[in-house]
C-alpha positions as CSV (number, residue, x, y, z in Angstrom):
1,X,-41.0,36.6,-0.9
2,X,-38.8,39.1,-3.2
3,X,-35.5,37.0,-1.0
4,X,-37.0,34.1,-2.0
5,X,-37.2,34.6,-5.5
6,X,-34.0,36.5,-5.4
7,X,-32.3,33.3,-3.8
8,X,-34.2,30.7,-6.6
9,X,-32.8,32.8,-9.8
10,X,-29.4,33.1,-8.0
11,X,-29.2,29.3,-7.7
12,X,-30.5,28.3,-10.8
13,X,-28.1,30.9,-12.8
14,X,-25.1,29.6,-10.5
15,X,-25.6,26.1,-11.6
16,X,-25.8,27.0,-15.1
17,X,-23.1,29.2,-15.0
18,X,-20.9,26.3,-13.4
19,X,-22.1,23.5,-15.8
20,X,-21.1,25.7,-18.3
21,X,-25.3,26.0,-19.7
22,X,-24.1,30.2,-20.1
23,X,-20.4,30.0,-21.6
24,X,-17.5,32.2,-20.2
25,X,-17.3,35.8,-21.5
26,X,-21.5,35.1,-22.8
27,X,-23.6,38.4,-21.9
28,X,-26.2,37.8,-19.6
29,X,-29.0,40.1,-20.8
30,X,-31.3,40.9,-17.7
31,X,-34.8,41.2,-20.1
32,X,-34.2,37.6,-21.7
33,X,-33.7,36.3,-17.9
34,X,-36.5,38.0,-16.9
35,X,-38.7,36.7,-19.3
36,X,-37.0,32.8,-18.9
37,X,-38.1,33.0,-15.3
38,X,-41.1,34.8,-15.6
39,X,-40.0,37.5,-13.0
40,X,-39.4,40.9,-13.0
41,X,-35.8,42.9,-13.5
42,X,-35.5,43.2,-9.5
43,X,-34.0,39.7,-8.1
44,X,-32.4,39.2,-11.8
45,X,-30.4,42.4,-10.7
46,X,-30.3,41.1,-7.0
47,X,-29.0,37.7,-8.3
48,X,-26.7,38.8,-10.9
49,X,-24.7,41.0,-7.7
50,X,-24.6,37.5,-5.0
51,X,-23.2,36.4,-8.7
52,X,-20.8,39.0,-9.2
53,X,-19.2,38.6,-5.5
54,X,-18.6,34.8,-6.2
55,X,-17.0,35.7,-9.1
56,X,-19.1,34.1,-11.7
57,X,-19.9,37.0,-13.5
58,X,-18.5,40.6,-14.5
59,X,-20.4,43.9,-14.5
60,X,-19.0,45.8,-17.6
61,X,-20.2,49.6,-17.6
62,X,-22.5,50.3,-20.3
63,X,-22.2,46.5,-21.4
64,X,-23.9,44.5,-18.7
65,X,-23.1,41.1,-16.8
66,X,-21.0,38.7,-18.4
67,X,-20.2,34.9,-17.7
68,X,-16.5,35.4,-16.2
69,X,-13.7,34.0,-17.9
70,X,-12.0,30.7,-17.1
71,X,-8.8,31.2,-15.7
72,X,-6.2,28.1,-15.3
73,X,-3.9,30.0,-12.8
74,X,-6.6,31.7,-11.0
75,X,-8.0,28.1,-10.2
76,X,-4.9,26.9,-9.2
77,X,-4.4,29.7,-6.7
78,X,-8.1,28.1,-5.6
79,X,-6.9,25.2,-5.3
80,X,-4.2,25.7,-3.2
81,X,-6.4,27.5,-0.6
82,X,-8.7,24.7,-0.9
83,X,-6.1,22.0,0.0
84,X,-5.3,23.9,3.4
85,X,-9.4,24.1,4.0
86,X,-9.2,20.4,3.7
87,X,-7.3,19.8,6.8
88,X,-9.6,21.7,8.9
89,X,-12.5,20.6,7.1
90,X,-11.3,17.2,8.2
91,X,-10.2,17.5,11.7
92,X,-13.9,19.5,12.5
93,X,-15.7,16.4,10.0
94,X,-14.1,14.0,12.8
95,X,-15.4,15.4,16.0
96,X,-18.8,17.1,15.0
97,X,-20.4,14.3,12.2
98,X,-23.2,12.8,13.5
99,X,-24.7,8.9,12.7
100,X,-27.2,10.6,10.6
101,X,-25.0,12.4,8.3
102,X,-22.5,9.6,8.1
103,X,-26.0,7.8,7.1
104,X,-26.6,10.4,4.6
105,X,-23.1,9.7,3.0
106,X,-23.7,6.2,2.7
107,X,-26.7,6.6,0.6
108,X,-25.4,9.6,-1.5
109,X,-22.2,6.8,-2.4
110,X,-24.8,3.8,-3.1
111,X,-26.4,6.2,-5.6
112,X,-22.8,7.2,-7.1
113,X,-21.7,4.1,-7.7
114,X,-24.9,3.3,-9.8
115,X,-24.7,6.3,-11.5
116,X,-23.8,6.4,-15.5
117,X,-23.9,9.7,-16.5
118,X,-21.0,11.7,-15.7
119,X,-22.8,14.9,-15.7
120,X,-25.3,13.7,-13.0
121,X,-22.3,11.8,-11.4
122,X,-20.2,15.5,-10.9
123,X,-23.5,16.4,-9.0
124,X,-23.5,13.6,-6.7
125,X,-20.0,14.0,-6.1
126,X,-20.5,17.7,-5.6
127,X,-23.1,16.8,-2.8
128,X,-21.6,14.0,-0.9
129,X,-18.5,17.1,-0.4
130,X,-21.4,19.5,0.7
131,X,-22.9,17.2,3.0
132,X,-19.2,16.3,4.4
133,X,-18.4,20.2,4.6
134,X,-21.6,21.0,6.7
135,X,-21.1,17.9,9.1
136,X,-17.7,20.4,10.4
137,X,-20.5,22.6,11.7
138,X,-19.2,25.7,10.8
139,X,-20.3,28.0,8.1
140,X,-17.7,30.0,7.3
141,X,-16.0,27.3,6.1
142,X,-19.0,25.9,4.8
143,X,-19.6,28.5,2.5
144,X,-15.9,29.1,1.7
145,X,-15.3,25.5,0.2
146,X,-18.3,25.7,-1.4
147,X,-17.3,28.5,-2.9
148,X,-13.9,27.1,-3.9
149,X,-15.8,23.7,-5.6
150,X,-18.2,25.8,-7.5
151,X,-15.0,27.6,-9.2
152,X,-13.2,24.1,-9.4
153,X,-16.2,22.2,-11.0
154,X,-16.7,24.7,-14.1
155,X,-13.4,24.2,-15.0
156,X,-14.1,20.7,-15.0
157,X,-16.6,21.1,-17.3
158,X,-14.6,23.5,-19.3
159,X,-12.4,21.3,-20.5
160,X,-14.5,18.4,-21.2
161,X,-15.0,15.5,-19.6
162,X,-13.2,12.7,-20.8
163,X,-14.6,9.1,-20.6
164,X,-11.8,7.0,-21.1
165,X,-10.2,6.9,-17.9
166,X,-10.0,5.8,-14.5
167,X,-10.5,9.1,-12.8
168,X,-14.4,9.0,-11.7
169,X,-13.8,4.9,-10.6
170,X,-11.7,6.1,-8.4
171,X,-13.9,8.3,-6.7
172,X,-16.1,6.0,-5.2
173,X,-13.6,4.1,-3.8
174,X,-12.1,7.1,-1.7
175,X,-15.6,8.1,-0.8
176,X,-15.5,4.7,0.7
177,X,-12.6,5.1,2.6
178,X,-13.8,8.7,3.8
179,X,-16.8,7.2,5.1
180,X,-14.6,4.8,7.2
181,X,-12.3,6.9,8.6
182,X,-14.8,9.4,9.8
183,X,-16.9,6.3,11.5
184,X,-13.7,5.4,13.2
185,X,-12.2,8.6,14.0
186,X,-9.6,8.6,12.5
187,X,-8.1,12.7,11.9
188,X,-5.1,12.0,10.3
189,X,-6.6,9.1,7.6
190,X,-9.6,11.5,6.3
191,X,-7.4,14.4,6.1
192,X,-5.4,12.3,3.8
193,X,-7.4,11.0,1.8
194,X,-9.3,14.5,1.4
195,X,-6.0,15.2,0.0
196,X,-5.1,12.7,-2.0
197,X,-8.6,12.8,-3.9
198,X,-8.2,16.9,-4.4
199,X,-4.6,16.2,-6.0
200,X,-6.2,13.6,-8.1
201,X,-8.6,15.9,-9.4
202,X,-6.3,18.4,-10.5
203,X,-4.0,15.7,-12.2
204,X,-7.4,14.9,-14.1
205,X,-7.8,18.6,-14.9
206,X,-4.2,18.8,-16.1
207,X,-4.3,16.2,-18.3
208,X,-7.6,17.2,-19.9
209,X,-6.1,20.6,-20.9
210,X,-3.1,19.1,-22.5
211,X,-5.1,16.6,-24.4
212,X,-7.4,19.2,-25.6
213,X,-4.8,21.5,-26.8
């Protein structure tokens, strides 16, 4: 029971954390959590240390837990570790996905492409790569790129998302073709196209920072 409750604050404060509900650098004060989730200081303190090994937060002696900072270079040393998890997320996506999952991915992409808002639309998107990373099977990796997408998707929505564009129609359409190469088996095509949709998304991220400064 204290896990459990441990593991519910630790999820909600992640997802808050990465849609950017708690700012970078914003103190986290362990008595107003405790009272916003009706529990005691324990799995606030248990939480806030799964937090600070994912790197979400900052312990600061005699401060407390902070929101860690955004950092453009960090992200991009991310992302290149990402892009060579892609290959082998690929490769074990081919020969371990079942009917089921690739079933699973079809609906997920029938509710993305009906989806308006762009907030809710980052979440599907963010789900349709979870359920593609645990079709390879193995959790390392599993927990690894999640890892890696939770640090890539608050600095999406640190610097804004912008609506004018043809970033997010774009994502549908390689969802698409994910979906087809994995029903044919095809290794090198879904490795590519895992690629090609991760450079596209830093392109996007580029050109929201120099827009916004």
């Amino acid at each position: 029971m204290k896990n459990n409750k441990r593991n519910i604050i630790y999820e909600k404060l992640k997802n808050e954390i990465i849609f950017l509900t708690y700012k970078p650098n914003q103190i986290l004060n362990i008595k107003k959590l405790s009272k916003k989730y009706r529990v005691s200081s324990i799995p606030i303190r248990e939480a806030l240390i799964l937090l600070e090994v994912d790197k979400l937060v900052c312990l600061i002696p005699n401060k407390g837990y902070y929101v860690s900072d955004i950092s453009f270079p960090d992200v991009i040393d991310i992302f290149d570790f990402r892009m060579f998890l892609l290959e082998i997320c690929g490769k074990l996506a081919i020969e371990r996905i079942t009917e089921n999952e690739i079933n699973k991915l079809e609906l997920l992409l029938n509710d993305l492409k009906k989806e308006k808002n762009r907030y809710e639309f980052i979440k599907l998107e963010s789900k349709f790569h979870h359920l593609l990373n645990c079709s390879t099977k193995n959790h390392s990796l599993i927990s690894t790129l999640e890892y890696l997408r939770n640090h890539l998707n608050r600095l999406l929505f640190f610097v804004k998302i912008r609506n004018d564009d043809s970033y997010f129609s774009r994502i549908p359409k390689d969802f698409e073709s994910i979906i087809s190469s994995l029903k044919e088996k095809n290794k090198e095509e879904c490795i590519r196209i895992l690629k090609e949709h991760a450079m596209e998304f830093i392109e996007y991220v580029k050109e929201s920072i120099y827009n916004k400064s």
